[in-house]
C-alpha positions as CSV (number, residue, x, y, z in Angstrom):
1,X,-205.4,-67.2,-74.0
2,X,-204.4,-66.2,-77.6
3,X,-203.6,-68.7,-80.3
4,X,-204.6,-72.4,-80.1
5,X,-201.3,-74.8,-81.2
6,X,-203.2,-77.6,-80.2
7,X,-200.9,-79.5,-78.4
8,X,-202.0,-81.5,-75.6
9,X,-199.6,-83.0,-72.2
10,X,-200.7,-86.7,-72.1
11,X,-199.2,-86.7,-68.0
12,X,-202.8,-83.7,-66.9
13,X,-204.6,-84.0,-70.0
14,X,-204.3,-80.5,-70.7
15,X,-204.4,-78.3,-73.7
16,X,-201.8,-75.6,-74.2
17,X,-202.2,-72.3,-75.6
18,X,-199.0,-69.6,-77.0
19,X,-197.3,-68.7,-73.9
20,X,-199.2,-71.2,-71.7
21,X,-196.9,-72.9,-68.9
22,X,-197.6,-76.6,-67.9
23,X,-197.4,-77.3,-64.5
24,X,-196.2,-81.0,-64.8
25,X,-193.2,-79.7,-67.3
26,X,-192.6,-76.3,-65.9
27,X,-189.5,-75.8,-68.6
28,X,-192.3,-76.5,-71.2
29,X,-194.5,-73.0,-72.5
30,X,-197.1,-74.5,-74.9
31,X,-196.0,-78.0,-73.6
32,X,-197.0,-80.2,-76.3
33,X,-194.9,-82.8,-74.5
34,X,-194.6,-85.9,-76.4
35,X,-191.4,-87.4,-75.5
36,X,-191.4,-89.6,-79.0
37,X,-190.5,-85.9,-80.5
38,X,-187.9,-84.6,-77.8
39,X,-186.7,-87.8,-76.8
40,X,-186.9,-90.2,-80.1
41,X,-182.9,-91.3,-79.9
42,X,-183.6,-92.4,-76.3
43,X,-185.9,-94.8,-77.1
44,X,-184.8,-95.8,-80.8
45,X,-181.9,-97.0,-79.2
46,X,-182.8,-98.9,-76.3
47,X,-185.8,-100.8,-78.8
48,X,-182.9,-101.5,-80.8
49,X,-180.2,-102.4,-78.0
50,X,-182.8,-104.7,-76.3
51,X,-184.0,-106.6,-80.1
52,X,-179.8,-107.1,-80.3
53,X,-179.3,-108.9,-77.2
54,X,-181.9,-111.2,-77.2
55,X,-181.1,-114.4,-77.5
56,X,-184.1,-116.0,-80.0
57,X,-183.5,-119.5,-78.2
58,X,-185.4,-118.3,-75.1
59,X,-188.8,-117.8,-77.4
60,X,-190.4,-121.5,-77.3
61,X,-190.7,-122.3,-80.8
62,X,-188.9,-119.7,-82.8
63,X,-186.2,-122.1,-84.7
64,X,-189.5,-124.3,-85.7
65,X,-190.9,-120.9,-87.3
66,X,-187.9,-118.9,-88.6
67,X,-185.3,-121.7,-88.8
68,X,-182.0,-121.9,-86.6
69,X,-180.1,-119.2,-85.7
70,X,-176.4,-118.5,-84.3
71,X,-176.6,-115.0,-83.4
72,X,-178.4,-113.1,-80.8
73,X,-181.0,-111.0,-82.0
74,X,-184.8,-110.2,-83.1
75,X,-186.0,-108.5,-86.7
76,X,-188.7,-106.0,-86.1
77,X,-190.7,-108.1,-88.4
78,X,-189.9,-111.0,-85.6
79,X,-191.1,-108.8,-82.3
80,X,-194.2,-107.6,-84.3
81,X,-195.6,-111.0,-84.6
82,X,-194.4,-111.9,-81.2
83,X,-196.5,-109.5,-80.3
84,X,-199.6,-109.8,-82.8
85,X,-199.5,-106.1,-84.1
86,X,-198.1,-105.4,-88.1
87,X,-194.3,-104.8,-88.6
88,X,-195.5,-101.1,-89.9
89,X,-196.8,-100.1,-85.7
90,X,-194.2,-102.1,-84.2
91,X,-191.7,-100.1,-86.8
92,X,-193.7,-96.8,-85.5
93,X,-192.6,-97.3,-81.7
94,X,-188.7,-98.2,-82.8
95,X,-188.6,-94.9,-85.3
96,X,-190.0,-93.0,-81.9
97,X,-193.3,-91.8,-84.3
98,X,-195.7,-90.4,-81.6
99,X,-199.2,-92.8,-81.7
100,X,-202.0,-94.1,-78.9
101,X,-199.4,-97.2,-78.0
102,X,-201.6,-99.8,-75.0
103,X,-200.2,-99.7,-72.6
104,X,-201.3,-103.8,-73.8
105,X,-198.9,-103.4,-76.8
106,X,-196.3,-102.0,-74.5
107,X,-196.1,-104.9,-71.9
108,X,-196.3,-107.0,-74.9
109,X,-193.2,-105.8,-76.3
110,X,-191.6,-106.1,-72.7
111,X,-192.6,-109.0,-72.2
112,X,-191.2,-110.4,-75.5
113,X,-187.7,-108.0,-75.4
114,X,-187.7,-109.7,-71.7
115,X,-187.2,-106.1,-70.1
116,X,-186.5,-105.9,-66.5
117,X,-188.6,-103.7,-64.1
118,X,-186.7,-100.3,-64.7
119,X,-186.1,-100.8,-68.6
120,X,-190.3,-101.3,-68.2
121,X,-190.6,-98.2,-66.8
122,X,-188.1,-96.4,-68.9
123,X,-190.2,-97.9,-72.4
124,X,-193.3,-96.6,-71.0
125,X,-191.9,-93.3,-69.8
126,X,-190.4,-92.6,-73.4
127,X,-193.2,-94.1,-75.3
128,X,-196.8,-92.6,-73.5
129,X,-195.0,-90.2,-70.9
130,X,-196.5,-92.0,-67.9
131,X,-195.2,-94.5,-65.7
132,X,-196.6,-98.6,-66.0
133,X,-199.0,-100.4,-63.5
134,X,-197.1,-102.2,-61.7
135,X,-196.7,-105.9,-62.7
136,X,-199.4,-108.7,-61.2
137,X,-198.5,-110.9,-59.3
138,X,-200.2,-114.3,-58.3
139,X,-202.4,-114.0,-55.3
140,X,-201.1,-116.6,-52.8
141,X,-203.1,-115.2,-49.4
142,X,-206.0,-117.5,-49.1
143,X,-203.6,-120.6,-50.2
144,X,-202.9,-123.5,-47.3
145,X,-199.4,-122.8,-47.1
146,X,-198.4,-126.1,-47.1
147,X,-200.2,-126.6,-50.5
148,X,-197.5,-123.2,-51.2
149,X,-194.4,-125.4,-50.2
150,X,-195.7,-128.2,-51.8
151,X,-195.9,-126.7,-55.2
152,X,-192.6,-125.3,-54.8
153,X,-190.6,-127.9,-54.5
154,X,-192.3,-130.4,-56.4
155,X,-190.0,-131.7,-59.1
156,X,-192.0,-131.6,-62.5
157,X,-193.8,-128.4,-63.6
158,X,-196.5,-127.5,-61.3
159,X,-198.9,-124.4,-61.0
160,X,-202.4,-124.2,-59.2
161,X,-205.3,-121.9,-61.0
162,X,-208.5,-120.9,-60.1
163,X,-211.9,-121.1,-61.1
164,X,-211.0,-118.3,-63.7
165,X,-207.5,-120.1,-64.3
166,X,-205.7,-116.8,-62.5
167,X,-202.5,-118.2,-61.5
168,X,-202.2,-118.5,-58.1
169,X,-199.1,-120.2,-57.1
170,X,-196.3,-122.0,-59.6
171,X,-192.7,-123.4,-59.3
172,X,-189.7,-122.6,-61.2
173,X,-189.8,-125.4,-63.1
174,X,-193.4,-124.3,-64.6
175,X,-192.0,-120.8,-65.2
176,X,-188.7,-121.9,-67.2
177,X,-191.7,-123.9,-69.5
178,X,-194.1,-121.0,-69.7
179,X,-191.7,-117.9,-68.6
180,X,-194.9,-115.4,-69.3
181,X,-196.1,-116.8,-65.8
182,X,-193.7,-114.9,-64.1
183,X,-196.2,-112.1,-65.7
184,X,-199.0,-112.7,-63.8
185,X,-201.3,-113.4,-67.0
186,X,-204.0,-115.6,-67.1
187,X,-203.9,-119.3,-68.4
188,X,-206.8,-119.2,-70.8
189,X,-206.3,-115.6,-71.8
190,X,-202.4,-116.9,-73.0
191,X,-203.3,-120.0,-74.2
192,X,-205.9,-118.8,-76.6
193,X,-205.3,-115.3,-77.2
194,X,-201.4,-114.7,-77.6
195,X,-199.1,-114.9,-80.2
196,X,-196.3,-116.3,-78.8
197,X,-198.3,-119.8,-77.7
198,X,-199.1,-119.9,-81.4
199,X,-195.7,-120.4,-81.5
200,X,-195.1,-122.9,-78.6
201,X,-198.1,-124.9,-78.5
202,X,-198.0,-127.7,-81.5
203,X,-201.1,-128.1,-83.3
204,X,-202.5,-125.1,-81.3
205,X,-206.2,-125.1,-82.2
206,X,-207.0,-128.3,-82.4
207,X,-204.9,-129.8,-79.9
208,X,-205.0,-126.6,-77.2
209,X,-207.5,-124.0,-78.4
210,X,-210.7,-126.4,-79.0
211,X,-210.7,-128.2,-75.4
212,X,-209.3,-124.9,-73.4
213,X,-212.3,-122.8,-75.0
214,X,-214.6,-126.0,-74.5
215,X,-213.5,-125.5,-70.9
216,X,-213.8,-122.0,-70.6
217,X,-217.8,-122.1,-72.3
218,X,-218.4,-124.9,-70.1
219,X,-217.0,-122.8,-66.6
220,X,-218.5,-119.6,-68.1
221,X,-222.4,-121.6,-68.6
222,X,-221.6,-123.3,-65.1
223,X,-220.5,-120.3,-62.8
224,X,-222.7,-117.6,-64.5
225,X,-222.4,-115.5,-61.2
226,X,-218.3,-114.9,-61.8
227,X,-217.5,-111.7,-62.6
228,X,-213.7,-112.2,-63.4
229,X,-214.2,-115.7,-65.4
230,X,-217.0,-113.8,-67.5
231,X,-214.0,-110.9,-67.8
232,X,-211.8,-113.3,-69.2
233,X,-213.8,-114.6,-71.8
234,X,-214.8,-111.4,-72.8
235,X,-210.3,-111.0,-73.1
236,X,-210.2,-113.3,-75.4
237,X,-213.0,-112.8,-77.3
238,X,-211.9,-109.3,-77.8
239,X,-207.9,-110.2,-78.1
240,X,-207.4,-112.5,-81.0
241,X,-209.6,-113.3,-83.7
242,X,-209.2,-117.0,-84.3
243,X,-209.8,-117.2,-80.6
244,X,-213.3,-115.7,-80.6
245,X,-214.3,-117.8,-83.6
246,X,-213.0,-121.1,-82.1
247,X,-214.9,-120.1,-79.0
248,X,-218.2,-118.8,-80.4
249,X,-218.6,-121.6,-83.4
250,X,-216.5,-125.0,-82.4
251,X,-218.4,-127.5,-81.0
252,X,-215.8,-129.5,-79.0
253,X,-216.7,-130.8,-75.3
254,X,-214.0,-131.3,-73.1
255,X,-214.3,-130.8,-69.4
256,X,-210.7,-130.8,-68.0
257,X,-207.0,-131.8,-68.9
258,X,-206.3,-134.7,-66.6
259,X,-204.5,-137.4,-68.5
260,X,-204.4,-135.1,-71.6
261,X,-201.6,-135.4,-74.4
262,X,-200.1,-132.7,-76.0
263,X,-197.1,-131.8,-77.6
264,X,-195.2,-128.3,-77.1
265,X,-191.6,-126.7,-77.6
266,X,-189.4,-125.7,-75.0
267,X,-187.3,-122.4,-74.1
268,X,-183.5,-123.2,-75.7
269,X,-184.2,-126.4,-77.1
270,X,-184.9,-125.3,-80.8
271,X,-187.1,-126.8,-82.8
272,X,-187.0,-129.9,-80.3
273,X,-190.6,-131.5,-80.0
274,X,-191.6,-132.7,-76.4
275,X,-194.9,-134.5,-75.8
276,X,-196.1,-134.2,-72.2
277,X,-199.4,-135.9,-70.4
278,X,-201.2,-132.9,-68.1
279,X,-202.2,-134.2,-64.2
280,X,-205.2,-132.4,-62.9
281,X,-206.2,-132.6,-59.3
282,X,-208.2,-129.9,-56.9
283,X,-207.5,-130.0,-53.3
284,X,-211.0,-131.4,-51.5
285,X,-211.1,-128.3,-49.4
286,X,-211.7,-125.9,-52.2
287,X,-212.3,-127.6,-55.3
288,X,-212.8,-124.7,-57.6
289,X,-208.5,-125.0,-57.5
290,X,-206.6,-126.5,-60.4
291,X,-203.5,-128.5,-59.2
292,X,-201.9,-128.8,-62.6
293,X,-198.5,-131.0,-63.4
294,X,-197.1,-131.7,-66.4
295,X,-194.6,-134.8,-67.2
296,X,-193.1,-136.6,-70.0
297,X,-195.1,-138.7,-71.9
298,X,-193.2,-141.7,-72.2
299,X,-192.9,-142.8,-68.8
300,X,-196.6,-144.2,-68.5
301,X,-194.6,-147.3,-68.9
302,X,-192.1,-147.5,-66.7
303,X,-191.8,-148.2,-62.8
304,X,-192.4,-145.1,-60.6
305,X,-189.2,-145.5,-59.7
306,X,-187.9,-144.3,-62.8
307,X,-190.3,-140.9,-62.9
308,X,-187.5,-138.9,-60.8
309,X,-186.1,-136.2,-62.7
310,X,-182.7,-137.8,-62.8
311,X,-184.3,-140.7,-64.5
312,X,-186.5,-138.8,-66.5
313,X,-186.7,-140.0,-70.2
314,X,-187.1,-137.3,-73.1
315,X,-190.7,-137.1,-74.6
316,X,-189.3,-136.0,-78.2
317,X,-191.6,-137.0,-81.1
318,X,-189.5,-138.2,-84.0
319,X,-186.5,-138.7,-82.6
320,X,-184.0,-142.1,-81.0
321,X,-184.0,-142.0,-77.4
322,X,-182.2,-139.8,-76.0
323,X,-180.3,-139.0,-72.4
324,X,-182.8,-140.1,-69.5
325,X,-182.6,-136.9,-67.7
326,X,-183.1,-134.5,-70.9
327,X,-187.2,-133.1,-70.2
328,X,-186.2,-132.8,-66.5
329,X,-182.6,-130.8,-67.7
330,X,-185.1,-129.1,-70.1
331,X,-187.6,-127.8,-67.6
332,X,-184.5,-126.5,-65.1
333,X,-182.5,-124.6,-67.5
């Protein structure tokens, strides 16, 4: 076969030798196709075309961190902790420096770069040489469709989870709040384990992290016998660090979110505070559902007449009242 150059094509897993063809890159003797090293200006500039354009007011949070800004645009310092890795591997992926990327760390940075499905494809082509999985998408099969419909069109924020909290079904208004549902990702797995909700969710361990993983150790003790919910645990065990130590040492009980408080920013309303109450109900024909809505806090003491979106008051924290229709404005931009 003569002498070894050790190159290796990532698309057969296959080891090329001097004068060796590879099928799967026929123009290629020897591949040792990487495309970081015959295709680094590709993707050095999209990484940097798609860090321009976005617009930092879509990432819940970001003024509250790095302070208001009137420019579109993301540091690579920025998208690395957006997407928990160091600025040095993030900076490894711009420069198109060839290295074992996840295909986790890719969808992270897709995610947060808020790629459509082709530039997806293109990132993963140009960083790993292989195409993505396609995206997840909530399983809405077994649903009552009229449970579908309703969640739909239900004015306020609304998602339904399952025993595992796997979306299942959620409305526009709960994805302009939490865009990464569009994603497919799980609740608790986000929640506790992602950068970005470190970010979004105020106070986030002891207001969010303590009772979600007190509710995830309770479901996990109670439903021993459920492969995925023991799965997900073991995700955010494995993802984040000050996940796995809130879950394995605090002591918090807290069985569900119904009538909970909690305060969280919103997608392009800066370092704005809102403070919404969480509605729990599960249908009585399968119970192990979630019905999940979320409103603004300070209209426990009004008439229901006045809970409409149009009459919807703001929940901002620290603030003098503002427009009565700014949290439902807020949840449909």
């Amino acid at each position: 076969m003569g002498e070894k150059i050790g190159g290796t094509c990532p698309a057969i897993q296959g080891i090329f030798s001097r004068g060796d063809i590879c099928r799967f890159h026929m123009d290629r003797p020897n591949c040792d196709y990487y495309p970081m090293s015959e295709h680094p200006n590709e993707l050095t500039r999209m990484l940097r075309e798609w860090r321009r354009r976005q617009d930092p007011n879509e990432v819940a949070g970001f003024t509250a961190r790095y302070g208001r800004r009137r420019k579109h645009g993301l540091t690579q310092k920025e998208v690395a902790e957006l997407t928990g890795v160091s600025e040095r591997w993030y900076n490894k992926l711009e420069r198109a420096v060839s290295a074992p990327y996840s295909d986790d760390f890719l969808d992270r940075v897709s995610r947060i770069l808020n790629l459509d499905d082709d530039e997806r494809h293109a990132l993963f082509v140009y960083a790993v040489a292989r195409e993505p999985a396609p995206r997840p998408r909530p399983d809405i099969s077994s649903l009552d469709p009229y449970m579908v419909d309703y969640v739909r069109q239900h004015e306020m924020p609304a998602y339904i989870s399952d025993q595992a909290w796997d979306l299942r079904i959620y409305n526009n208004e709960a994805m302009k709040q939490f865009p990464w549902m569009k994603y497919g990702i799980n609740i608790m797995v986000w929640v506790l384990a992602f950068p970005e909700a470190k970010f979004q969710l105020i106070d986030w361990e002891d207001a969010w992290a303590k009772p979600m993983a007190a509710q995830l150790r309770m479901a996990a003790a109670q439903h021993r016998d459920n492969a995925r919910l023991a799965e997900v645990v073991r995700e955010v065990r494995e993802r984040d660090e000050a996940a796995r130590r809130v879950f394995d040492n605090d002591v918090t009980s807290y069985t569900h979110p119904d009538g909970s408080h909690r305060r969280m920013y919103l997608p392009h309303h800066a370092d704005k505070e809102f403070e919404v109450v969480w509605l729990a109900f599960a249908p009585l024909r399968d119970q192990s559902l979630r019905f999940i809505v979320s409103i603004p806090a300070d209209t426990s003491d009004q008439p229901a007449s006045a809970a409409i979106p149009e009459a919807m008051p703001s929940a901002s924290l620290g603030a003098p009242s503002m427009p009565a229709s700014t949290y439902a404005e807020a949840t449909a931009l």
